[in-house]
DRENPA-3360 file (N, C-alpha, C; in nm, 2 decimals, always signed):
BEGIN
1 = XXXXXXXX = +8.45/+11.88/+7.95/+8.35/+11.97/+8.00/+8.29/+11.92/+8.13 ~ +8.28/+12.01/+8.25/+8.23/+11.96/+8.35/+8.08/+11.96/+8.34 ~ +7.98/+11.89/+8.38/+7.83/+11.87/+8.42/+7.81/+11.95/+8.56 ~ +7.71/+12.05/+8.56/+7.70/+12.06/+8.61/+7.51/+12.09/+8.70 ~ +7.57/+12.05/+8.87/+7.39/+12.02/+8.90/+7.32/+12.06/+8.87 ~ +7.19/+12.02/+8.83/+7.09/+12.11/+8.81/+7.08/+12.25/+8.92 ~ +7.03/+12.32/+8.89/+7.02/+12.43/+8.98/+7.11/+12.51/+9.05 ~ +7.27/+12.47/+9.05/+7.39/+12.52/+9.10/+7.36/+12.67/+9.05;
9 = XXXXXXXX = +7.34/+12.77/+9.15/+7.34/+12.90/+9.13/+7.44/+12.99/+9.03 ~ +7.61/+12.90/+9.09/+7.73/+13.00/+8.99/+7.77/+12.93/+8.99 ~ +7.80/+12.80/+8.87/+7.86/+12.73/+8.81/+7.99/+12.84/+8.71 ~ +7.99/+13.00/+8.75/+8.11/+13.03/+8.73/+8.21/+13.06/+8.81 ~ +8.20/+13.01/+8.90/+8.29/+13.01/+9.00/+8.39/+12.87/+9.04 ~ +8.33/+12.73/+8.92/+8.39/+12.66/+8.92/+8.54/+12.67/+8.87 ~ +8.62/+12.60/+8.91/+8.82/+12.63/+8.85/+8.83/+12.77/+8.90 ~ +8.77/+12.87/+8.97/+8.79/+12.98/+9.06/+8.88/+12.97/+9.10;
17 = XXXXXXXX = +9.01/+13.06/+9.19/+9.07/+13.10/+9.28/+9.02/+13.20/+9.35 ~ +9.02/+13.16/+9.52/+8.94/+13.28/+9.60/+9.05/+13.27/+9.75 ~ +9.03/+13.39/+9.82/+9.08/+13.35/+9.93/+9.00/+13.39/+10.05 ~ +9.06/+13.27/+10.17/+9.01/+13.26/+10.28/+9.00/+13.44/+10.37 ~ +8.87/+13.53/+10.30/+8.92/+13.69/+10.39/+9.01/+13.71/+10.31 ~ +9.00/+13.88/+10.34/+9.08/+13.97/+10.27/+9.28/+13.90/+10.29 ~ +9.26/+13.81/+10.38/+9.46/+13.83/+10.41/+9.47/+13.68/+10.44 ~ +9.37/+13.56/+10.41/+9.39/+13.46/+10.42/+9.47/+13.34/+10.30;
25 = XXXXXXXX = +9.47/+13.22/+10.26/+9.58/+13.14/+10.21/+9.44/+13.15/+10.07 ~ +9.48/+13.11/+9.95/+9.43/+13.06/+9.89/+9.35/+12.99/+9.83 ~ +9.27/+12.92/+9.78/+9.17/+12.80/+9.70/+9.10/+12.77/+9.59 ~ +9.07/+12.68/+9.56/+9.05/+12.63/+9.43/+8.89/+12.61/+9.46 ~ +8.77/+12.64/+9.40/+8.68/+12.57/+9.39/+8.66/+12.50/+9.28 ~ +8.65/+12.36/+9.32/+8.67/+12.21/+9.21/+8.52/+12.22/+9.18 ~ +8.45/+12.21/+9.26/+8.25/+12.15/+9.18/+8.19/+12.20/+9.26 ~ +8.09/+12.23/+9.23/+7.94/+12.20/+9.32/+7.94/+12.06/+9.44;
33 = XXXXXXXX = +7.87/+12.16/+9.51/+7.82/+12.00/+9.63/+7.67/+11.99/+9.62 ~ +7.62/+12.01/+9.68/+7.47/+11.99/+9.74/+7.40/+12.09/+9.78 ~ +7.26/+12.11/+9.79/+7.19/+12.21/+9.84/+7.14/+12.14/+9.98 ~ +7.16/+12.23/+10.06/+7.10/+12.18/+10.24/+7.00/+12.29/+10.25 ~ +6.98/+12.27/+10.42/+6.88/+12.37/+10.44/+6.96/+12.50/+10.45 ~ +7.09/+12.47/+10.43/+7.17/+12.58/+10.47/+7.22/+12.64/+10.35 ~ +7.15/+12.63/+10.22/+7.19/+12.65/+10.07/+7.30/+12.56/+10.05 ~ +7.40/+12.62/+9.93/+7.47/+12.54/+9.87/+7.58/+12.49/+9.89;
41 = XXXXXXXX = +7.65/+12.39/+9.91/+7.79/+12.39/+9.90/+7.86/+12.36/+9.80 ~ +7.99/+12.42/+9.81/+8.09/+12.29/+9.68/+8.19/+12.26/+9.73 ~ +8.29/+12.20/+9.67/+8.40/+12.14/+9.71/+8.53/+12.23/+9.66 ~ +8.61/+12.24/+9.74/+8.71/+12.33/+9.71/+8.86/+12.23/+9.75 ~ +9.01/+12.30/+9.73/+9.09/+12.25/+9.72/+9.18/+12.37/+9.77 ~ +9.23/+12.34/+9.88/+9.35/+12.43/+9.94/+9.48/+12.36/+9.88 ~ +9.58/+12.47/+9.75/+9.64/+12.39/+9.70/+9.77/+12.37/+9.82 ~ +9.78/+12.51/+9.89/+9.92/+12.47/+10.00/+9.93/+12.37/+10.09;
49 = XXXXXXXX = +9.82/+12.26/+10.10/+9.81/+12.20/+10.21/+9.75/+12.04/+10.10 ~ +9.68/+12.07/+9.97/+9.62/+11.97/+9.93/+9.52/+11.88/+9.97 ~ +9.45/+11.99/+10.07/+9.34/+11.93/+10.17/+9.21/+11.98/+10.06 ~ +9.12/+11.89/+10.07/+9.01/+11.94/+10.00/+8.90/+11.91/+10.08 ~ +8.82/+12.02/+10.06/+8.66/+12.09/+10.19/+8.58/+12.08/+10.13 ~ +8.40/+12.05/+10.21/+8.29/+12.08/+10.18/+8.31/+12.23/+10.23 ~ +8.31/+12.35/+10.14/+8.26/+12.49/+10.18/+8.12/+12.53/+10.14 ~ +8.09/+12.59/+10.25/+7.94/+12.74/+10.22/+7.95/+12.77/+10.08;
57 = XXXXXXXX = +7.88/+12.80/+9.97/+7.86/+12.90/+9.87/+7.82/+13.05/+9.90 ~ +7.78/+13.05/+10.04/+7.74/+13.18/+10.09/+7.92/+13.26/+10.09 ~ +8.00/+13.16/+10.19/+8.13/+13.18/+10.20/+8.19/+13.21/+10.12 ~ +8.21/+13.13/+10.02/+8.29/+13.17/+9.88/+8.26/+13.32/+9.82 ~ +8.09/+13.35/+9.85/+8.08/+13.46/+9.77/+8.16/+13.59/+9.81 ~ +8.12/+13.53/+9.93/+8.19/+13.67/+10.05/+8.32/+13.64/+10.02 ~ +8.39/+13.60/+10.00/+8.53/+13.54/+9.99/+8.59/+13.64/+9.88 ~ +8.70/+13.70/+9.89/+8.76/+13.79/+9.75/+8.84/+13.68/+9.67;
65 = XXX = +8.86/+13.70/+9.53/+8.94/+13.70/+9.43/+9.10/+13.62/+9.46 ~ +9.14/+13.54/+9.43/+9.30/+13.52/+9.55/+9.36/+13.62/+9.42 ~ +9.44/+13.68/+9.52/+9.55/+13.79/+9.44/+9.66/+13.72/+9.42;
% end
C-alpha cells in the first residue's frame, strides 16, 4: 500500500495511465511530488522511453485517459 502526502489533492490518479494531449505518447503517474507556489507536482513515468518527470498536477488533470 502506497503512503500517501498529506494533502495530495488526487491520490487517485496514482498507477494512472494518461496521455501527453489528446494525440500524444503515454504515462504512468508513479506518486505525488510536492506542493510549490505553482501547486502540486508528482512524478510520472514515460513507459516508451523509461524516462521519469517532475509533472504539473494541473497538467495531468488536463491531460486525457491514455487510450
Amino acid at each position: 500500500m502506497q503512503s500517501h502526502a498529506a494533502g495530495f489533492p488526487h491520490p487517485e490518479l496514482i498507477g494512472t495511465f494518461r496521455q501527453f494531449g489528446p494525440f500524444g505518447i503515454s504515462y504512468q503517474v508513479l506518486k505525488e511530488g510536492h506542493q510549490t507556489d505553482k501547486g502540486w507536482t508528482v512524478e510520472i513515468e514515460v513507459p516508451e522511453t523509461g524516462e521519469r518527470l517532475e509533472y504539473p498536477l494541473d497538467a495531468i488533470l488536463d491531460d486525457p485517459e491514455a487510450r
